[in-house]
matplotlib code that plots the C-alpha trace (Angstrom):
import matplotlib.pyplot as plt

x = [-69.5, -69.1, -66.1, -64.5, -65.3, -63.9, -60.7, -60.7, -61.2, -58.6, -55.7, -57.0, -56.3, -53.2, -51.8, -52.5, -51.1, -47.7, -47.6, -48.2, -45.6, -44.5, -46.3, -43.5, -42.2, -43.4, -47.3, -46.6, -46.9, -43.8, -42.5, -40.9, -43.5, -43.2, -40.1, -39.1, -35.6, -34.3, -32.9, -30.9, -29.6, -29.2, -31.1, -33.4, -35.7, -38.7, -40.0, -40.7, -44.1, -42.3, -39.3, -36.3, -32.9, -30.1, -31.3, -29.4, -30.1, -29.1, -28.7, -28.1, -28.0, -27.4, -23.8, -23.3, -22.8, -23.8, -23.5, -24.4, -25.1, -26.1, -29.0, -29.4, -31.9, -32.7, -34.9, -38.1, -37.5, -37.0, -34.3, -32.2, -29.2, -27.3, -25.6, -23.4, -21.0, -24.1, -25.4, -29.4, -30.2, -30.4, -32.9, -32.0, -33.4, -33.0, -33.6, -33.7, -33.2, -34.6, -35.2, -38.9, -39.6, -37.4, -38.9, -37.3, -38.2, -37.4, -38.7, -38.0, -37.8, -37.6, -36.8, -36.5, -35.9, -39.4, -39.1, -39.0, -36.0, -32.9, -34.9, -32.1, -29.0, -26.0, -21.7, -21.5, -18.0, -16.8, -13.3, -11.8, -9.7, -7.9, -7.5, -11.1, -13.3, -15.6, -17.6, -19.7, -21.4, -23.8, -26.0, -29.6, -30.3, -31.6, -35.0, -35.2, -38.5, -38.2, -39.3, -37.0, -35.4, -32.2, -30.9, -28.0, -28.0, -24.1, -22.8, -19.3, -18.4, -17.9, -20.9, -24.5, -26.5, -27.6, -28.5, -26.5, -26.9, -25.5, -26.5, -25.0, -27.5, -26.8, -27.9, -31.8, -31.9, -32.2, -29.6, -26.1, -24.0, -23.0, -20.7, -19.3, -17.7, -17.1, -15.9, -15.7, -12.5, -10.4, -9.7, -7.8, -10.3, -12.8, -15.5, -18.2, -21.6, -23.9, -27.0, -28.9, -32.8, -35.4, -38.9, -41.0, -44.9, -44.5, -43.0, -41.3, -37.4, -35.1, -32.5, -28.4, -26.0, -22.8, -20.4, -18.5, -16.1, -12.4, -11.8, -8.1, -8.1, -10.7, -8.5, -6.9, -3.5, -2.2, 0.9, 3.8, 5.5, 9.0, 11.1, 14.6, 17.6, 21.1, 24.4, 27.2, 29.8, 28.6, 24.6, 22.0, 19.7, 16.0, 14.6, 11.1, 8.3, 4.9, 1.6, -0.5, -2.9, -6.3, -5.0, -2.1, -0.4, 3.6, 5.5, 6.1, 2.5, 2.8, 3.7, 5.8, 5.8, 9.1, 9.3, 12.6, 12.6, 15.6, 15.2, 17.0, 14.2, 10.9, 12.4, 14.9, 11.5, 12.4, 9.4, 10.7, 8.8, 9.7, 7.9, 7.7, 10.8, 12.0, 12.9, 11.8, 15.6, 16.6, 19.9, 20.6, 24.3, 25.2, 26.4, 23.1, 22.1, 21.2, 20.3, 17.2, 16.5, 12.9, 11.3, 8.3, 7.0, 2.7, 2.0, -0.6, -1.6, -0.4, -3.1, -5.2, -4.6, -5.7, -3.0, -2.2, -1.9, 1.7, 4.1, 5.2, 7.7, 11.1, 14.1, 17.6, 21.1, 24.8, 24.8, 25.4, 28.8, 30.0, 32.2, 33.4, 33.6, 35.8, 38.3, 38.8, 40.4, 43.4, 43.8, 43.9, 46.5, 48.7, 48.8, 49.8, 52.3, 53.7, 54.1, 56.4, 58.4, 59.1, 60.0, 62.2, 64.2, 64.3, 65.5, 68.0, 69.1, 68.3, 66.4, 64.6, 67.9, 68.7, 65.2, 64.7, 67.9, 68.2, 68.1, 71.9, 72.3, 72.6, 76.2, 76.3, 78.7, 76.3, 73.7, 75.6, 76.9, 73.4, 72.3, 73.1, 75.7, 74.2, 76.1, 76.4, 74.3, 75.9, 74.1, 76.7, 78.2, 75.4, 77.0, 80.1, 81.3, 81.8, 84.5, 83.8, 86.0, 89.5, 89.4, 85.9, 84.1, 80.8, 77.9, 76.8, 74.3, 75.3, 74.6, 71.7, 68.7, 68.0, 66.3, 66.4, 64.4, 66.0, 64.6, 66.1, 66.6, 69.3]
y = [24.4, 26.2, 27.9, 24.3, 23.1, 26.2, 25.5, 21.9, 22.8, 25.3, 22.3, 20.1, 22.6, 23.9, 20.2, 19.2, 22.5, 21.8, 18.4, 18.0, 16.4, 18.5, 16.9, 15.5, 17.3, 14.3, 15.3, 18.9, 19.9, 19.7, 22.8, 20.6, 20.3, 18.8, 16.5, 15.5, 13.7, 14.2, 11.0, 12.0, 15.5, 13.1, 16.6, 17.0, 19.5, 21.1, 23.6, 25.6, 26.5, 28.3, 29.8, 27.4, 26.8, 24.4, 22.4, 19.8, 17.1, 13.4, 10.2, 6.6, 3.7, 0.3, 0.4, 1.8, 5.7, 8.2, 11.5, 15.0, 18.4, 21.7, 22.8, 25.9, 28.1, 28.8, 32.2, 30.7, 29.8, 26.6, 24.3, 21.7, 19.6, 17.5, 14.4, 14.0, 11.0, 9.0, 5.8, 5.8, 3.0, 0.5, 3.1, 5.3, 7.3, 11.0, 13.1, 16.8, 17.6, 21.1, 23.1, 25.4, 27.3, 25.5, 22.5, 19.6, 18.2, 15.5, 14.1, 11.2, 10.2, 6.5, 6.2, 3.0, 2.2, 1.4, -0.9, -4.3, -6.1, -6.7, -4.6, -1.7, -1.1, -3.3, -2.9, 0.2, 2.1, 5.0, 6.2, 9.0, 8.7, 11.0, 13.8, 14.7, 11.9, 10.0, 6.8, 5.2, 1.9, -0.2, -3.5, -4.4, -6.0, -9.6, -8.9, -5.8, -5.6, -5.4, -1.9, -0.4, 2.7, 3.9, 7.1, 8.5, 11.7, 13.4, 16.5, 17.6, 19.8, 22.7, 21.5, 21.4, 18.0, 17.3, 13.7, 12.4, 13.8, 10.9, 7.5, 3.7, 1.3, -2.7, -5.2, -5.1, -1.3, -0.5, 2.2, 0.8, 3.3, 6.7, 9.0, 12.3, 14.4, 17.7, 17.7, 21.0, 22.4, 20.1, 20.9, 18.4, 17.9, 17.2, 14.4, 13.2, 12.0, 9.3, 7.8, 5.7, 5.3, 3.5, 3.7, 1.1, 0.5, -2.7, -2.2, 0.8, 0.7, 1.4, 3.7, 2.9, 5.6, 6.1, 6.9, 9.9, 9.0, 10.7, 12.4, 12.1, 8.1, 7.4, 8.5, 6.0, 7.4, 7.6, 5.4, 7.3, 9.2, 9.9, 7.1, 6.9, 4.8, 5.8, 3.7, 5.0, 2.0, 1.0, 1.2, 1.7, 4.4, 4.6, 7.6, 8.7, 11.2, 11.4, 11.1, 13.7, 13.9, 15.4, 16.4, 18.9, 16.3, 16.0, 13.8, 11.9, 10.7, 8.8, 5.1, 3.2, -0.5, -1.3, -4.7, -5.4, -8.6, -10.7, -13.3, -16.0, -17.0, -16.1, -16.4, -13.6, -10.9, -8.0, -6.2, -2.6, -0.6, 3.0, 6.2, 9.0, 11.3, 14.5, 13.6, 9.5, 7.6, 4.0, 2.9, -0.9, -2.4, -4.0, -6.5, -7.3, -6.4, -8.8, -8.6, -7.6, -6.8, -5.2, -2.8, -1.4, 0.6, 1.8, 3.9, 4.8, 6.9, 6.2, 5.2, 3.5, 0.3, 1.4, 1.2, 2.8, 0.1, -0.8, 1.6, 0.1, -1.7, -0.4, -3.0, -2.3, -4.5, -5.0, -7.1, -10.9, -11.9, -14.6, -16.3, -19.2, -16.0, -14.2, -17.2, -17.3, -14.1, -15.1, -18.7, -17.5, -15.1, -17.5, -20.0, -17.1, -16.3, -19.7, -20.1, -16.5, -17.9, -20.9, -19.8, -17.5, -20.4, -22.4, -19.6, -19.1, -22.5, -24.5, -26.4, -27.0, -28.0, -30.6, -31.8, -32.0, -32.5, -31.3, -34.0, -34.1, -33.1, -35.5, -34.2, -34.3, -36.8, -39.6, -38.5, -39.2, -42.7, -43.5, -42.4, -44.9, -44.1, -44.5, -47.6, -49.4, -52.2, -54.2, -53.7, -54.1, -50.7, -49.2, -50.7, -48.3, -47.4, -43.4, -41.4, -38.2, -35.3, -35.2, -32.0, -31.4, -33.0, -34.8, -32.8, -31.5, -30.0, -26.4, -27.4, -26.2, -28.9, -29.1, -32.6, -33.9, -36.7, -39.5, -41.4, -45.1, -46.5, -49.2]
z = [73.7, 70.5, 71.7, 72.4, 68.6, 66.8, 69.5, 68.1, 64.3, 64.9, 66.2, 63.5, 60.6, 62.4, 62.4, 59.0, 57.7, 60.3, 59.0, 55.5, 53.0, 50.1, 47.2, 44.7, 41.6, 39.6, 40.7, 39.5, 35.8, 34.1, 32.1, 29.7, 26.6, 22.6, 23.1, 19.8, 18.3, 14.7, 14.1, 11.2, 12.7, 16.4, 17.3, 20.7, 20.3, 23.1, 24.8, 28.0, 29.3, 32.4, 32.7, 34.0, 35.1, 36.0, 32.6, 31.2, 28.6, 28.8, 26.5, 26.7, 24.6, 24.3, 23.1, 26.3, 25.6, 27.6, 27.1, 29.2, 27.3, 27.9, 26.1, 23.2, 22.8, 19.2, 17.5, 17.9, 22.0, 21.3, 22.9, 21.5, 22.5, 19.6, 19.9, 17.4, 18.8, 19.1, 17.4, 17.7, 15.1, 17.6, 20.1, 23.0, 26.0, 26.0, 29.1, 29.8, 33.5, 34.3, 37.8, 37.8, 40.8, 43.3, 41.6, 39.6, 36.8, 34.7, 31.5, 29.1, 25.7, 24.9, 20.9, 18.9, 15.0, 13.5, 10.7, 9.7, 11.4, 8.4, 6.0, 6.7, 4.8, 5.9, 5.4, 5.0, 4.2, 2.3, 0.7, -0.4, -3.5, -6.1, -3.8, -3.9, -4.8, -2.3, -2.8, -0.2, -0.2, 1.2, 0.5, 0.7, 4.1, 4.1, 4.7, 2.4, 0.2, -3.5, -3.9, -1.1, -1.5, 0.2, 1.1, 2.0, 4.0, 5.3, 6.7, 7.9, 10.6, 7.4, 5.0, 6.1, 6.1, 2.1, 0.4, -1.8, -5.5, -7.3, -6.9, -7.7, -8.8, -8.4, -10.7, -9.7, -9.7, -6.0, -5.0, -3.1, -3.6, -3.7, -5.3, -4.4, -7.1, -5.1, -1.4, 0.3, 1.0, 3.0, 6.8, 8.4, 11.7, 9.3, 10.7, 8.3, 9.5, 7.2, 7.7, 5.5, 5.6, 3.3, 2.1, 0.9, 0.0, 1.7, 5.3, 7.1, 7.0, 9.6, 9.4, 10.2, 11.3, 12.5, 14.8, 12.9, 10.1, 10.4, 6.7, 7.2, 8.0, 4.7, 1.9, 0.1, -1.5, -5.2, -5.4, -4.4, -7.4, -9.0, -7.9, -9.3, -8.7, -8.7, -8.2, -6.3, -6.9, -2.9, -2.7, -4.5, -3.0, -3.9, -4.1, -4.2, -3.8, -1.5, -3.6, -4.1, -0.9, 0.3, 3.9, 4.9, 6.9, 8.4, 5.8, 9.3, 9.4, 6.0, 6.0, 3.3, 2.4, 0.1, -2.0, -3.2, -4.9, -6.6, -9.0, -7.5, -5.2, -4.4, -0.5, -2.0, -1.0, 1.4, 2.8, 4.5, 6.7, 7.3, 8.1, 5.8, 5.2, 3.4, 1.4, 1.5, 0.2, 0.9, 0.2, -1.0, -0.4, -3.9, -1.8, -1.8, -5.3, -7.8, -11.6, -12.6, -9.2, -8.7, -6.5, -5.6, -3.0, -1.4, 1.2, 3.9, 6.8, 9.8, 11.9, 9.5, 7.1, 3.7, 1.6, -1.7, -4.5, -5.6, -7.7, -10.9, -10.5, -11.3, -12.7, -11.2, -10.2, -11.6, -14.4, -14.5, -14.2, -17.1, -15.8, -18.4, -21.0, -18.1, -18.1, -22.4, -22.3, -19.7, -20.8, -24.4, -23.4, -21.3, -24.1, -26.4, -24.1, -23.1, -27.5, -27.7, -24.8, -26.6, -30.0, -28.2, -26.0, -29.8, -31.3, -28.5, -27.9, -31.8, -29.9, -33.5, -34.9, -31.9, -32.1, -36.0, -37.5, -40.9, -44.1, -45.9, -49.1, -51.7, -54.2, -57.2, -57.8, -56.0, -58.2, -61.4, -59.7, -59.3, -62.7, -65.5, -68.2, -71.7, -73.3, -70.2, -69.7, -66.6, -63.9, -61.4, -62.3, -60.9, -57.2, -58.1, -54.6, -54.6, -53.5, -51.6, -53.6, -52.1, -49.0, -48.8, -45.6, -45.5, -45.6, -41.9, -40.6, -41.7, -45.4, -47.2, -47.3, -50.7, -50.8, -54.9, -56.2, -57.7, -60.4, -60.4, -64.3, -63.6]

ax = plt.figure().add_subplot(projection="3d")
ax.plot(x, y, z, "-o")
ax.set_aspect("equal")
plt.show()
């Protein structure tokens, strides 16, 4: 009998051992211990209590990126994986994947923004300017506390992360703004990474961050420099120079705007577009130049839409034509013309003699008929017909035309 219970103890154990499911890597103790996120590095940081392989690390969010890395072991044996693409402001899970002893393991991290809803900074932007100036900005959200108190933290992919050293107050005092008077040396794959946060004694603030800004498309350019006109009798051609930039870029990746504006009518406004050159010339056909012509010219980078502001504007054009002061000159000179020609064909012809003929001279012998004789007092003598003297003709027109003034006394 006791033979035939040991046989049946022995099935019993024999089965449960043959049959047995493997317990689940879930109801084993994970390796994985102290999961922690830097928000403001996007840094995952834990540690092993076992050693591990195969271990990868995992986020999501709700904008719908996801992204796989392989973790890095740092001095003190602990592991990270940074996420720098990432936006976390709005929450995210994070998941490191690991294999221990033929077993796998998988552990989450489910983050989310603490703070007050629209208590968090809001329109955010920043701008390069003058070749190694940046500003950024921001404004209060609409639910921010009184006492709140921004800050700005950035890095590059050269320059370690560092808060801002030189804030912009607005009217009330609370920070929106700040201002960087020393970049790092420029590299043209540089990204930049912000993240505002707050503090206040009233409520916690969330923070906002960023997808990574692009140096190269955040600079706003000078105006371009140098530009000079020239006239060649068939064009004008514009020349000018690139501005002064932050980025060691192709002349190719600059983008020009040109205004050329006559004063006939504001419809009269040309707007060329043209891609960077070396050097940059446009050439104008004085056909379709006008006085006082104007132009102006601003530039950009290629892929982005921040334009420079305008040039000044430089004055050009052939002067205006006057055209009733044009037409004195040759009328003047035909009518001086047509007078020479006529004097010459009176002078030739006597026209002047046909036309005015001359006045006859009065002889002397009429003039002392007509002049009374002292003694005589009949009137009638002073009707005397006179002779003209014997083989001398009447007076023609070849005599002198000596007019003489005759006094009558009879």
């Amino acid at each position: 009998m006791a033979a035939v219970l040991h046989l049946v103890t022995f099935l019993v154990v024999l089965k449960s051992a043959c049959c047995a499911q493997p317990r689940p890597a879930q109801d084993k103790i994970s390796p994985i211990i102290n999961m922690q996120l830097d928000s403001r590095k996007k840094m995952l940081t834990w540690t092993y209590t076992r050693n591990v392989s195969d271990q990868e690390c995992t986020i999501d969010t709700p904008t719908a990126y996801s992204a796989t890395v392989n973790p890095q072991v740092m001095e003190d044996h602990t592991y990270m994986c940074t996420f720098p693409n990432s936006v976390l402001h709005r929450g995210a899970n994070l998941t490191v994947n690991v294999t221990c002893d033929g077993d796998v393991f998988l552990q989450v991290l489910t983050f989310a923004n603490p703070g007050r809803e629209g208590s968090g900074a809001v329109n955010f932007s920043c701008l390069i300017y003058n070749v190694r100036f940046m500003n950024c900005s921001w404004a209060p959200g609409p639910a921010a506390p009184a006492d709140v108190k921004y800050r700005l933290f950035w890095a590059s992919r050269h320059e370690a992360d560092a808060e801002c050293v030189h804030y912009i107050l607005g009217p009330t005092g609370t920070r929106v703004g700040c201002h960087f008077n020393q970049l790092g040396k420029p590299q043209r794959t540089d990204n930049y990474f912000f993240l505002v946060n707050g503090t206040s004694r009233e409520t916690a603030i969330p923070f906002l961050d960023f997808t990574p800004f692009k140096a190269v498309q955040i600079e706003k350019y000078d105006p371009p420099r140098n530009i000079t006109i020239t006239y060649n009798r068939s064009h004008h051609i514009i020349w000018w120079e690139h501005p002064k930039i932050r980025f060691d870029l192709s002349s190719h990746m600059l983008y020009y705007e040109l205004d050329i504006q006559t004063p006939a009518s504001s419809a009269e406004t040309h707007r060329v577009f043209q891609r960077g050159q070396d050097p940059n010339v446009y050439l104008m056909p004085s056909s379709a130049t006008r006085a006082k012509s104007a132009f102006r010219v601003r530039v950009r980078y290629m892929y982005n839409r921040l334009w420079s502001e305008w040039s000044p504007t430089q004055r050009f054009g052939l002067p205006e034509q006057d055209f009733s002061g044009a037409l004195v000159g040759p009328v003047v000179g035909t009518a001086a013309l047509s007078v020479l020609v006529l004097m010459f064909l009176c002078k030739r012809f006597s026209v002047r003699r046909k036309m005015f003929p001359p006045i006859p001279q009065v002889k002397k012998e009429i003039a002392r008929a007509l002049m009374p004789t002292p003694g005589v007092s009949d009137p009638s003598l002073c009707t005397q017909e006179v002779a003209w003297d014997e083989g001398h003709p009447p007076p023609g027109p070849q005599d002198p035309e000596d007019v003489v003034t005759l006094e009558a006394t009879c």
